[in-house]
Each structure stands twice: as C-alpha cells, then as structure tokens.
N, CA and C atoms as a LAMMPS dump frame, in Angstrom:
ITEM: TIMESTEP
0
ITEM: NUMBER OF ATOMS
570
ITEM: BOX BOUNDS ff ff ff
-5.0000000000000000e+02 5.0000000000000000e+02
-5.0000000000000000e+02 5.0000000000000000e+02
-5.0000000000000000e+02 5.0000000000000000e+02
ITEM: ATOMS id mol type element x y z
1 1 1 N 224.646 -139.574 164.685
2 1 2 C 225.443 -138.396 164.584
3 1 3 C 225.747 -138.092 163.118
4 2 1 N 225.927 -139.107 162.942
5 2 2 C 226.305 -138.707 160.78
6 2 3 C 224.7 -138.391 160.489
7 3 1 N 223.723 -139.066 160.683
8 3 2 C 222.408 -138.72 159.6
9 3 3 C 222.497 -137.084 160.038
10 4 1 N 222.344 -136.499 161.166
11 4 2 C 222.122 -134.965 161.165
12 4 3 C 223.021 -134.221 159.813
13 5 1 N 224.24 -134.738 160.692
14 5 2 C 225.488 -133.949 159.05
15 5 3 C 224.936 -134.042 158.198
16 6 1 N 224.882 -135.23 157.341
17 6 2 C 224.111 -135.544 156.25
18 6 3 C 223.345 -134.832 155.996
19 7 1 N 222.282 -134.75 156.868
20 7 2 C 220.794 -133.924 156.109
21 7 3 C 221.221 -132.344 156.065
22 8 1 N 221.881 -131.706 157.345
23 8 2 C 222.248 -130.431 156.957
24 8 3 C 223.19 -130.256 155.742
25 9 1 N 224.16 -131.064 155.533
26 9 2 C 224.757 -131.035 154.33
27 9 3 C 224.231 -131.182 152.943
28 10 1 N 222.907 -131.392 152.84
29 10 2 C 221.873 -131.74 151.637
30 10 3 C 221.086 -130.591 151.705
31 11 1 N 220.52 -130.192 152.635
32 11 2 C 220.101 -128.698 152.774
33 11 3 C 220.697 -128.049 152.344
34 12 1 N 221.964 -127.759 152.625
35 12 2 C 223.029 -126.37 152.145
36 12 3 C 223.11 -126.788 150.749
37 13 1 N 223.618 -127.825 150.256
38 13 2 C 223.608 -127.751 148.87
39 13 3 C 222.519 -127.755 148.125
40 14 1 N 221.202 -127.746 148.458
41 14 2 C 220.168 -127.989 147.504
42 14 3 C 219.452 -126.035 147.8
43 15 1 N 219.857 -125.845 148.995
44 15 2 C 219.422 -124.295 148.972
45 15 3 C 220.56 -123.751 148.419
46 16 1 N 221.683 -123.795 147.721
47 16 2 C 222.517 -122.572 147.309
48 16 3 C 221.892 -122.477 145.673
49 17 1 N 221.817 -123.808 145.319
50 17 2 C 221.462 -123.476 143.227
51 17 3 C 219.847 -122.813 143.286
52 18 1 N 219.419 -123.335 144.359
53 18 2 C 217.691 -122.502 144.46
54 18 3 C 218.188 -121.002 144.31
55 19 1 N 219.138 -120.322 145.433
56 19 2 C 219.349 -118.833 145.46
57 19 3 C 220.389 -118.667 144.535
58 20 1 N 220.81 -119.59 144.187
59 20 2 C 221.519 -118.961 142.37
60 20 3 C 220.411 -118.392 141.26
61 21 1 N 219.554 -119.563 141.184
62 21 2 C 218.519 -119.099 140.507
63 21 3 C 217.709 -117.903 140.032
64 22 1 N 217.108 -117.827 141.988
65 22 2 C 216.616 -116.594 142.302
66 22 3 C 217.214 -115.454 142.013
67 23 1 N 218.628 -115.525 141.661
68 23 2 C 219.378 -114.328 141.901
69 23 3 C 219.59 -114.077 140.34
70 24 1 N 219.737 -115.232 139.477
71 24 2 C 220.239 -114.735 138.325
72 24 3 C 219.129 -115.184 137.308
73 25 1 N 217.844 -115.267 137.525
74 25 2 C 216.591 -115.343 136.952
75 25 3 C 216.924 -115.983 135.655
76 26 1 N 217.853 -116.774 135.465
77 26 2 C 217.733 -117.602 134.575
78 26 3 C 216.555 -118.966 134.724
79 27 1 N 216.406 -119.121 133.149
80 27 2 C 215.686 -120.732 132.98
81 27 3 C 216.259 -121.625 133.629
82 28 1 N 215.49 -122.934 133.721
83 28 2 C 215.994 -124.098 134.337
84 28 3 C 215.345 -124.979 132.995
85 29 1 N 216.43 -125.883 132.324
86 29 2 C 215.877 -126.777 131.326
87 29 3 C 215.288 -128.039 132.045
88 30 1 N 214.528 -129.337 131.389
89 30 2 C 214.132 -130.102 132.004
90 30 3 C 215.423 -130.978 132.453
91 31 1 N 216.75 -131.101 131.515
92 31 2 C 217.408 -131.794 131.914
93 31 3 C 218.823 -130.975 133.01
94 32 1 N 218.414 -130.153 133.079
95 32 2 C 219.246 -129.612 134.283
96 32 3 C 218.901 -129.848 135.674
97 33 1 N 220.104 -130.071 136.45
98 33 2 C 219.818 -130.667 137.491
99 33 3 C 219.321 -129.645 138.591
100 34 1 N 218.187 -130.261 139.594
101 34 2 C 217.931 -129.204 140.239
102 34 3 C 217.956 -130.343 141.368
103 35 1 N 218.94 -129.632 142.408
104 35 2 C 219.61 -130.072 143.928
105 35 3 C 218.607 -130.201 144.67
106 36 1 N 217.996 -129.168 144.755
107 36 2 C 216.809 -129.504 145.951
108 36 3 C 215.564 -130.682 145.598
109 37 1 N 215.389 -130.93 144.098
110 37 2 C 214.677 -131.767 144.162
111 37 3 C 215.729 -132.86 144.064
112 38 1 N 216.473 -132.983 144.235
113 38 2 C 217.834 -134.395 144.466
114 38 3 C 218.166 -134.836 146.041
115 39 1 N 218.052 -133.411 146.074
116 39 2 C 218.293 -133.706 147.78
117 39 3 C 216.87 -133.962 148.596
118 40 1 N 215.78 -133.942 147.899
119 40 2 C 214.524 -134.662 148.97
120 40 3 C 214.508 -135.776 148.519
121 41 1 N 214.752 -135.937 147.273
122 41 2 C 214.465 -137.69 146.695
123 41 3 C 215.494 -138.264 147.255
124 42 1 N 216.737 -137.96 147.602
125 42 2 C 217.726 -138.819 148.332
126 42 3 C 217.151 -138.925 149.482
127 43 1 N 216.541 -137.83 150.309
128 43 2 C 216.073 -138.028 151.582
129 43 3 C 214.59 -138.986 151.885
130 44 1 N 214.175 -138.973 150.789
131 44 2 C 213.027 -139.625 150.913
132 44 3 C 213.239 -140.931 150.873
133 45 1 N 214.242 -141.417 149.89
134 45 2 C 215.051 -143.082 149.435
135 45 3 C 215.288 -143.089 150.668
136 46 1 N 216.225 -142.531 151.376
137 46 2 C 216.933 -142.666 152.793
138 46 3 C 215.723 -143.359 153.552
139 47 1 N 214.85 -142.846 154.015
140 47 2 C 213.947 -143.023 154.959
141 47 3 C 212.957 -144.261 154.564
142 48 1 N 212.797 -144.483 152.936
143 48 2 C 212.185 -145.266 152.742
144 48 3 C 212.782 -146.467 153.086
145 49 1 N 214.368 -146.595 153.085
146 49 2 C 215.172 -147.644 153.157
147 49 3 C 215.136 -147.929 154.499
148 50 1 N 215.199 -146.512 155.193
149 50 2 C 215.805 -147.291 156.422
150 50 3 C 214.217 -147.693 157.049
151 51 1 N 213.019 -147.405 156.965
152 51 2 C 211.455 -147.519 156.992
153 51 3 C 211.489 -149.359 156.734
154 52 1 N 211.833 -149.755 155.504
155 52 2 C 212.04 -150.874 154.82
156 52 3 C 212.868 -151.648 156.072
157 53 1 N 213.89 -151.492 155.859
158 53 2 C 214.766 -152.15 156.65
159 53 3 C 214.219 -152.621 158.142
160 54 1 N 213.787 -151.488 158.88
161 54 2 C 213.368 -151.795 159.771
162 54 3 C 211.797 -152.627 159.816
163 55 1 N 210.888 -152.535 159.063
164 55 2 C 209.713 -153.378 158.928
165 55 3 C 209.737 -154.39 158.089
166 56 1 N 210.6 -154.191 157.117
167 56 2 C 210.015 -155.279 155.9
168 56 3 C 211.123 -156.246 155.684
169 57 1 N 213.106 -155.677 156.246
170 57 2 C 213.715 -156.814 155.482
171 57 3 C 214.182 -157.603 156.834
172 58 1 N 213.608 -157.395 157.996
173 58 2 C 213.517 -158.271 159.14
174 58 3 C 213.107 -159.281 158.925
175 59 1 N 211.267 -159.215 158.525
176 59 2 C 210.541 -160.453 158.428
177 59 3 C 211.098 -161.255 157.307
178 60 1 N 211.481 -160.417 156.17
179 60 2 C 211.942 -161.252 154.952
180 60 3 C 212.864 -161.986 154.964
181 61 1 N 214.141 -161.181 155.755
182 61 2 C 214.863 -161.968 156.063
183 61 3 C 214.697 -163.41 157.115
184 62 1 N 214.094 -163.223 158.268
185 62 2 C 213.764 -164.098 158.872
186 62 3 C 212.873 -165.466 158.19
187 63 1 N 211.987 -165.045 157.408
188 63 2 C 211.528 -165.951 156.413
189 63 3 C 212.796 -167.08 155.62
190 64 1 N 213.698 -166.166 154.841
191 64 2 C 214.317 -166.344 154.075
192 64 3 C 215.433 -167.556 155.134
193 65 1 N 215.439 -167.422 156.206
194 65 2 C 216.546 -167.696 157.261
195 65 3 C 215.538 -169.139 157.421
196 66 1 N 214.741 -168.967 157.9
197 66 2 C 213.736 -169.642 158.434
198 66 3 C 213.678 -171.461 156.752
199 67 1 N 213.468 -170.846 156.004
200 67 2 C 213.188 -171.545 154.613
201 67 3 C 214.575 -172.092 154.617
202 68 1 N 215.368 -171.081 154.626
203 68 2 C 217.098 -172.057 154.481
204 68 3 C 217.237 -172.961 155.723
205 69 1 N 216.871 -172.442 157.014
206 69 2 C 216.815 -174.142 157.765
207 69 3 C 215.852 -174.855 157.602
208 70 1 N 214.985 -174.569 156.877
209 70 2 C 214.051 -175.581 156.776
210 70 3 C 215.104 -176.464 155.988
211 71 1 N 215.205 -176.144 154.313
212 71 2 C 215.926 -176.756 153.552
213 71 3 C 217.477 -177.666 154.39
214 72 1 N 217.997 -176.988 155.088
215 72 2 C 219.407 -177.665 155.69
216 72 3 C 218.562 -179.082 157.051
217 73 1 N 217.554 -178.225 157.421
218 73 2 C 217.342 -179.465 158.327
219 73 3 C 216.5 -180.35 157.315
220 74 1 N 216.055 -180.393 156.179
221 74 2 C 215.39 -181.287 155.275
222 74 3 C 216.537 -182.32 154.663
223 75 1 N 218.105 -181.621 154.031
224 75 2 C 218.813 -182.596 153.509
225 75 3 C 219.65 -183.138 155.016
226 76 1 N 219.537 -182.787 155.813
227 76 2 C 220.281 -183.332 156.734
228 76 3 C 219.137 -184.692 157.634
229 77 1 N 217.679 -184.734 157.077
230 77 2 C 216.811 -185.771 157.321
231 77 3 C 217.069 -186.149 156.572
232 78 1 N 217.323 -186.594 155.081
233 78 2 C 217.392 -187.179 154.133
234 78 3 C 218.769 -187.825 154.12
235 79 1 N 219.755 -187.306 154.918
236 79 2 C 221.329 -187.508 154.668
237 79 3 C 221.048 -189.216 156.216
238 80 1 N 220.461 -188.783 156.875
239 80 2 C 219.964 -189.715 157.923
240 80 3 C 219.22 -190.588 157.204
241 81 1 N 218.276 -190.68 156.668
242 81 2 C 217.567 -191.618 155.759
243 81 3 C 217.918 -192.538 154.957
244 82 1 N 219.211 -192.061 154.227
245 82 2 C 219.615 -192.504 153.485
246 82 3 C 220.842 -193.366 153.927
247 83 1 N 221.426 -192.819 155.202
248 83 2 C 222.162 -193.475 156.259
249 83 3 C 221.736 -194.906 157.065
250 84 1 N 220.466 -194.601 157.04
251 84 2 C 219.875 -195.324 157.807
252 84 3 C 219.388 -196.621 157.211
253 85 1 N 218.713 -196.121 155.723
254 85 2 C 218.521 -197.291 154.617
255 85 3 C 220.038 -198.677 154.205
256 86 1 N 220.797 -197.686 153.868
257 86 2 C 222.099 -198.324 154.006
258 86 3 C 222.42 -198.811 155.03
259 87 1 N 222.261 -198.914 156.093
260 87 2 C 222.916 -199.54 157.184
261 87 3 C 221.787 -200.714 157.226
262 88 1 N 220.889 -200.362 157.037
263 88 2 C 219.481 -201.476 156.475
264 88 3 C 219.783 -202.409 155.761
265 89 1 N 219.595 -201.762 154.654
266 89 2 C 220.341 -202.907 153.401
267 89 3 C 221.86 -203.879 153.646
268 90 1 N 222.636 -202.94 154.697
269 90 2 C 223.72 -203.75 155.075
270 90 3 C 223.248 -205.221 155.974
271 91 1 N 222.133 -204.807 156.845
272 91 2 C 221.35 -205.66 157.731
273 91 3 C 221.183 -206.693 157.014
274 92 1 N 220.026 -206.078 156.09
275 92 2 C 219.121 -207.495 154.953
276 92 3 C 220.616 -208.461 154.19
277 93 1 N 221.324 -207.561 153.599
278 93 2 C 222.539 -208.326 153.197
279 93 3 C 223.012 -209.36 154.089
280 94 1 N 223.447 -208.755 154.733
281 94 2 C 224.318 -209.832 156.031
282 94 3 C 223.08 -211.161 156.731
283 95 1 N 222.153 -210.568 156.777
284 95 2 C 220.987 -211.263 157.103
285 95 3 C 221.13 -212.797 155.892
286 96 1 N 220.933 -212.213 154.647
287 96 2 C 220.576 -212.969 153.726
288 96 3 C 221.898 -214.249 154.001
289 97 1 N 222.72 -213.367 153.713
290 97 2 C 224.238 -214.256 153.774
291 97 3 C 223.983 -214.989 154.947
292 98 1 N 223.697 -214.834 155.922
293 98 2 C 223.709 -215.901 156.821
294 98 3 C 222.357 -217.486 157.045
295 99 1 N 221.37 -216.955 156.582
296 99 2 C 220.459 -217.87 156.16
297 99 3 C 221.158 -218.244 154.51
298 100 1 N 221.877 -217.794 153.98
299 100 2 C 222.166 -218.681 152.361
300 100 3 C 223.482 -219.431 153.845
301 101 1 N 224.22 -219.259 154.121
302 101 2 C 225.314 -220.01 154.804
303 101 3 C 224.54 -221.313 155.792
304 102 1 N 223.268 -220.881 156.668
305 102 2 C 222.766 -221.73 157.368
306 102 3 C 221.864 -222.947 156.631
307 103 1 N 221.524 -222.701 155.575
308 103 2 C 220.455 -223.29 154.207
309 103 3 C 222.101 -224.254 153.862
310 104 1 N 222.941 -224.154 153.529
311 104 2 C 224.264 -224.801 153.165
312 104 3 C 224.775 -225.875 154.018
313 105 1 N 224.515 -225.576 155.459
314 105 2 C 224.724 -225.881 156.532
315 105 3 C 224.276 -226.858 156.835
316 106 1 N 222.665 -226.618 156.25
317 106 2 C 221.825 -227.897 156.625
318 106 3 C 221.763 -228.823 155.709
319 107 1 N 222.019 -228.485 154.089
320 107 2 C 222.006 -229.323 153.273
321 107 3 C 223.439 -230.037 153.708
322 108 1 N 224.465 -229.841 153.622
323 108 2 C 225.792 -230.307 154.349
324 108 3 C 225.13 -231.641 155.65
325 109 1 N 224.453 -230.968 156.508
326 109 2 C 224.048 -231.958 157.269
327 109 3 C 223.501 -232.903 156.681
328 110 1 N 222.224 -232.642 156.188
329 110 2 C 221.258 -233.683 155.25
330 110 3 C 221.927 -234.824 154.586
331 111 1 N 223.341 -234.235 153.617
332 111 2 C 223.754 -235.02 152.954
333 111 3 C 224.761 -236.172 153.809
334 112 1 N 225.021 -235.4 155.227
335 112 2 C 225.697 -236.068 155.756
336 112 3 C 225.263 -237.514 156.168
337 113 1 N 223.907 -237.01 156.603
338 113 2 C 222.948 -237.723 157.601
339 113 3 C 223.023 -239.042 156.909
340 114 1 N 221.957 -238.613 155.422
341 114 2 C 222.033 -239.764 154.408
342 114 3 C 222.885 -240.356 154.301
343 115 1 N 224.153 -240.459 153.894
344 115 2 C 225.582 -241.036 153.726
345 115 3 C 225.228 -241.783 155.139
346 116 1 N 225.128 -241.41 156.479
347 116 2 C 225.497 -241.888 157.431
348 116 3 C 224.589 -243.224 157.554
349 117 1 N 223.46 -242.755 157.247
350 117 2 C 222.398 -243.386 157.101
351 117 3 C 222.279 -244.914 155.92
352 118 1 N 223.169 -244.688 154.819
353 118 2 C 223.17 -245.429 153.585
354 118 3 C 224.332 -246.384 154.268
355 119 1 N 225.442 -245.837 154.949
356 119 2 C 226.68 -246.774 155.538
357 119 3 C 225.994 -247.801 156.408
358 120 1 N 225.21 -247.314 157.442
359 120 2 C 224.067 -248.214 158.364
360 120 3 C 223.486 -248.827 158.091
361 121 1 N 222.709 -248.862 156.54
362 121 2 C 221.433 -249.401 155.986
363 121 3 C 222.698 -251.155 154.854
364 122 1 N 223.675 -249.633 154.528
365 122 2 C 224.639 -251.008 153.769
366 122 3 C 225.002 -252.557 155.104
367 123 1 N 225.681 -251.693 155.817
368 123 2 C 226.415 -252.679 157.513
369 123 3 C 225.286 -253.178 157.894
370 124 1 N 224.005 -253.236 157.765
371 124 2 C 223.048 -253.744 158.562
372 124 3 C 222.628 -254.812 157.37
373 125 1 N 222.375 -254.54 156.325
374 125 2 C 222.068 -255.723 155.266
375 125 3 C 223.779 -256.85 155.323
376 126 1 N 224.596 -256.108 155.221
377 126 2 C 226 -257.093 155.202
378 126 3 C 225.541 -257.996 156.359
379 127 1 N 225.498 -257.746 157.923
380 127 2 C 225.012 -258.606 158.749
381 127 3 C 223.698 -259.531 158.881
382 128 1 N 223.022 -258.807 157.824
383 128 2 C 222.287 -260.079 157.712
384 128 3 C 222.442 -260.731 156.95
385 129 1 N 222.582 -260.549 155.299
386 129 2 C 223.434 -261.241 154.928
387 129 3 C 224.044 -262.199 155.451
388 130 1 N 225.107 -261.791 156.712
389 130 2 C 226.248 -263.101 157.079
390 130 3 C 225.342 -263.905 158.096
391 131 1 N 224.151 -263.057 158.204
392 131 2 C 223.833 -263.869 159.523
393 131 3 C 222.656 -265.078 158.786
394 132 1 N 222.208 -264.577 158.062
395 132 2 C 221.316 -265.844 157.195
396 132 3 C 222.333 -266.587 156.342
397 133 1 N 223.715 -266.435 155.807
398 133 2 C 224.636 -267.254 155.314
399 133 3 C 225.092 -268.168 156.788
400 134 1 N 225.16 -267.622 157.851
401 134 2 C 225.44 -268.63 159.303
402 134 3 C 224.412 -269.397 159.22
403 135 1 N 222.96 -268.844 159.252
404 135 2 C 222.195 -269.89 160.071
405 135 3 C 222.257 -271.06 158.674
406 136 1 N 222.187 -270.416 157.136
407 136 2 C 222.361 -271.839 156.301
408 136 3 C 223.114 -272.815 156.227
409 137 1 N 224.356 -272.4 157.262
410 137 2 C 225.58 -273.086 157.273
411 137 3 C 225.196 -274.033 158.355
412 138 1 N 224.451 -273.724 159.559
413 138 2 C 224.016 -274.132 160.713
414 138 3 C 223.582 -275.424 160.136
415 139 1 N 222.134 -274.471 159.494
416 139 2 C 221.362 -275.314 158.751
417 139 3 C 221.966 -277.039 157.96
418 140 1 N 222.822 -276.461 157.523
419 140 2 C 223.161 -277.43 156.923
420 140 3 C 223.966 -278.495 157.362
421 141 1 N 224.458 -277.983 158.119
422 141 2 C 225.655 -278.817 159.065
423 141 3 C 225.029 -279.957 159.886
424 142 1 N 223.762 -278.725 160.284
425 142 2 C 222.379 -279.883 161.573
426 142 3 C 221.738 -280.886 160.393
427 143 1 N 221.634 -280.556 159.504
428 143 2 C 220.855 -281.742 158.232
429 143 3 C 221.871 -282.275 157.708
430 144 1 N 223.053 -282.06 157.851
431 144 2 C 224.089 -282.856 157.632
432 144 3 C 224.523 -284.167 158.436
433 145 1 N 224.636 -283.073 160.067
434 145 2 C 224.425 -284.032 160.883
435 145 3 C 223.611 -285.246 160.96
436 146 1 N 222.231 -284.667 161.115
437 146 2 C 220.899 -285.858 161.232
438 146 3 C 221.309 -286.918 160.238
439 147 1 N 221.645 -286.324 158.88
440 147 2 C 221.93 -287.441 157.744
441 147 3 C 222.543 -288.672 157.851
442 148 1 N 224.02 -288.18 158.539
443 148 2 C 224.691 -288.855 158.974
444 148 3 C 224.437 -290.159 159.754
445 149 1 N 223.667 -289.468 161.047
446 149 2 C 223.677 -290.038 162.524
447 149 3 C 222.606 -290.992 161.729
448 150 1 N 221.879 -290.316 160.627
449 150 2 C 220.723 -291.354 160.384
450 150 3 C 221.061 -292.326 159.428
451 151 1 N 221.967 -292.12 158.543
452 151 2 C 223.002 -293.14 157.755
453 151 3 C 223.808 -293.907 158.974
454 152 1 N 224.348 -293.801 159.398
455 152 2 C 224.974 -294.541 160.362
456 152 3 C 224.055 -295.446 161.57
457 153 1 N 222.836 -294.961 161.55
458 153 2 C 222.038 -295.839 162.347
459 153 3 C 221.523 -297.131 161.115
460 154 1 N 221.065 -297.002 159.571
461 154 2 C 220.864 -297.701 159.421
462 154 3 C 222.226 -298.27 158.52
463 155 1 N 223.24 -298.481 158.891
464 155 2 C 224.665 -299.065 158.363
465 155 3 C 224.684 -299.791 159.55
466 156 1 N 223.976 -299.223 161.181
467 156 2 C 224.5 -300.105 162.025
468 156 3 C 223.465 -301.271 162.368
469 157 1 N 222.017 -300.778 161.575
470 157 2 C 221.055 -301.929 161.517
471 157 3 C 221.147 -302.996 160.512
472 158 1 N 222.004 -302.268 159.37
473 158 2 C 222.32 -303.218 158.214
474 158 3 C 223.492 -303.962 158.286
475 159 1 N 224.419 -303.469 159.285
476 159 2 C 225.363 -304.337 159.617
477 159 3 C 225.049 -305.354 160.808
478 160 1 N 224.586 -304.855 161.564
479 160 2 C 223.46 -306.101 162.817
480 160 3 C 223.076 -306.957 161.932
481 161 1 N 221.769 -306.653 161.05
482 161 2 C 221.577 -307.623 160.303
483 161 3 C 221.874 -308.529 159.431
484 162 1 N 222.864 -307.807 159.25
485 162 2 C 224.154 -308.788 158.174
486 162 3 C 224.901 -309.894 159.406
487 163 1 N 225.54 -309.252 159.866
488 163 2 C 226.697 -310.056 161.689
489 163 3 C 224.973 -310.933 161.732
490 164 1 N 224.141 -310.628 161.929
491 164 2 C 223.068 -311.88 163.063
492 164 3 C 222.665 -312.856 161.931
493 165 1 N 222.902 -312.45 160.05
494 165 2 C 222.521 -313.565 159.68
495 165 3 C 223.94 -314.699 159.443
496 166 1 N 224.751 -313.899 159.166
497 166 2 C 226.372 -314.519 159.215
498 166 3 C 226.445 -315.177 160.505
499 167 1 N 226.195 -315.298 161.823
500 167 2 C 226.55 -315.564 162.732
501 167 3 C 224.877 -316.719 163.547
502 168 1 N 224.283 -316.452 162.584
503 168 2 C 222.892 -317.338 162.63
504 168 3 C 222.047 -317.401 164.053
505 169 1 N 222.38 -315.981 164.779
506 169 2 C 222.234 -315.872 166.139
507 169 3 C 221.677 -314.37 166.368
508 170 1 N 220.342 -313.964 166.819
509 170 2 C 220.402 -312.979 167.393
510 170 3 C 221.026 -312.243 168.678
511 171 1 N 221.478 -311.078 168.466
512 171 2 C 222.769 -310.772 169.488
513 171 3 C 221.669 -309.275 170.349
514 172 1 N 222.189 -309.117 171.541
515 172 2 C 221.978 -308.314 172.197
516 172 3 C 221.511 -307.142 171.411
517 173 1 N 220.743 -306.082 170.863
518 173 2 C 220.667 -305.308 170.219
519 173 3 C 221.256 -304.222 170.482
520 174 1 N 221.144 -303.627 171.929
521 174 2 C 221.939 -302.626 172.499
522 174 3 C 223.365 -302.894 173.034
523 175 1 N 224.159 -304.167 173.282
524 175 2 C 225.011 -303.972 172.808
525 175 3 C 225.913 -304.318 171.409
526 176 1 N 225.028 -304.942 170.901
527 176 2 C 225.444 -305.072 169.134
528 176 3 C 225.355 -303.581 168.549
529 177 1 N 224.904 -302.85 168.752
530 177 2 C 224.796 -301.249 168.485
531 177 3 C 225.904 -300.336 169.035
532 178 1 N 226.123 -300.594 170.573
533 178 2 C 227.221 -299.777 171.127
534 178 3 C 228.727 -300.527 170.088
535 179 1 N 228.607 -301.821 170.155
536 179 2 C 230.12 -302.368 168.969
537 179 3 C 230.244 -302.024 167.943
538 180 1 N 229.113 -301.539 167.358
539 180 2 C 229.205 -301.226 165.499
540 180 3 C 229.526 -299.698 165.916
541 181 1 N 228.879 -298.826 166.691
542 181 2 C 228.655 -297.738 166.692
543 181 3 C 230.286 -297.235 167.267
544 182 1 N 231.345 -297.972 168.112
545 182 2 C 232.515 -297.762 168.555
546 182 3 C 233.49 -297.994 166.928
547 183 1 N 233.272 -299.249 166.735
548 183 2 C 233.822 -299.711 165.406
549 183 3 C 233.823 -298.462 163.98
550 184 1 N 232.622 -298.043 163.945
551 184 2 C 232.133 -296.803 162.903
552 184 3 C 233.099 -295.753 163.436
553 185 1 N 233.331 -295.109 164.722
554 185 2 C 233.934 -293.804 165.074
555 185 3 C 235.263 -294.105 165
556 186 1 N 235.999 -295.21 165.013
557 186 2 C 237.376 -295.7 164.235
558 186 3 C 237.619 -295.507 163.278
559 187 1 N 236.075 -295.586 162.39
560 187 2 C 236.902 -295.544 160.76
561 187 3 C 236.307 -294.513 160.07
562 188 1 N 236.037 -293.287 161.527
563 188 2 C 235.088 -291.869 160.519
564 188 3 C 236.565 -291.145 160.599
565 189 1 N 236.737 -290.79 158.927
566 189 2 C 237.594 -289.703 158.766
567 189 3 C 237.932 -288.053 159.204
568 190 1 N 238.806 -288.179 159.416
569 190 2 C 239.382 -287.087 160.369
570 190 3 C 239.097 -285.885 158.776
C-alpha cells in the first residue's frame, strides 16, 4: 500500500519541474537538479534493491549464517576437545600417581621382605650356632665321659694290681672290680 503512494508521489513531483520548464523555456544547467531524472533513478535503486534482496541477500545471507555455524559448531568441537584432552591428562596424571604410589608399595614390600628375610637368615644361623655349640658340649662331655670311665677302669686295674701284689693273692676279678669300682663312686666329687 505505501509503494503505490510512493511511486505516484515521485511522479507528481518529477512531472511538475518538467512542465515548469516547458512553460518557462528556460535552460537547465548540468548541475541543476532535474526530478524526473531523480525520481526514475530512485525508482530504479528501489527495484534494484528490492530485486537484490529478494535473489541475492537470501543466499548471501544464508551462506553467511551457514559459515557462522559452521565457525560456532567448529569452536564448540574444539571447546569439547580440549575438554576432553584435559579430562585425559587428568586420567594419565592420576594414572601415573597411582603406579608411582604402587612402584613405592612394592619397594616398601621388597624392603620389608628382605629385613624379614635377614631376621630369619640371622635366627637361623644363631640356632645353629647354639646347636653346634650343644652338640660340642655333648661332644665333649661323651669324651669326657669315656675318659673318665676309661681312667677309672685302668685306676681300677692298677689298683687290683697293686691290692693282688700287696696281698700276694689273686682275687676274684669281677668282684675285685665291683669293690674298687663302689670304693671310687665314694670318693668322686660332687
């Protein structure tokens, strides 16, 4: 409803300075304005625009629309990416930390083990140790013994033989042995 006004309203003014003209046969300089050629070049802009508008700043725009979501859905992949890396790197981090904590863990054990191992290896030499200091004691006690029993057998042959030449008589041997041998356990010190 306005473009009609419009254009009749560009008509009337561009036909009245034409019939001024005509009427008062004056010149027209180059820089004087002449309406009717103002009023088609406006009408022609008009149409070219709205011509434009309707064919050309659709697609452009749609392009232009089209390129800006490209761009918004591009930093909003990248805003994910970069989300995603980080939560990554949080992974590998925490990851790491827990193999450096489990690597700690085991050396902790290791060292334990050993220690446990060196206390066992010490307690097991101490017992033998005491146990080869027993059997030398054994040892010695049984060769102590024999010594004895074998000193005392010939104290009780050297005393037989002494009593049978003092007494100018051979005597019973087994019981001349049981008398020396009773006599001897009288005078073994306590």
């Amino acid at each position: 409803m306005r473009a009609p006004l419009l254009a009749s309203a560009l008509l009337l003014s561009s036909a009245t300075p034409a019939f001024a003209a005509a009427e008062g046969g004056a010149k027209s300089g180059l820089l004087d304005p002449h309406l009717g050629l103002m009023t088609w070049t406006i009408i022609v802009f008009v149409l070219l625009l709205l011509g434009l508008r309707k064919f050309a700043f659709g697609p452009i725009l749609e392009a232009v629309r089209g390129r800006e979501q490209a761009i918004t859905d591009a930093m909003a992949a990248a805003e994910r990416d970069r989300a995603e890396a980080a939560k990554l790197i949080a992974e590998q981090k925490a990851a790491i930390e827990a193999a450096r904590n489990e690597a700690q863990r085991y050396i902790a054990e290791g060292r334990a083990t050993a220690e446990t191992m060196r206390n066992e290896m010490v307690e097991q030499t101490r017992k033998q140790q005491a146990e080869m200091i027993e059997n030398a004691r054994k040892t010695i006690e049984a060769e102590q013994a024999s010594a004895i029993a074998a000193l005392r057998r010939e104290a009780v042959d050297l005393a037989i033989a002494g009593a049978g030449k003092l007494i100018g008589q051979k005597l019973d041997a087994a019981a001349d042995r049981q008398l020396v041998e009773q006599y001897l356990t009288t005078l073994r010190p306590n």
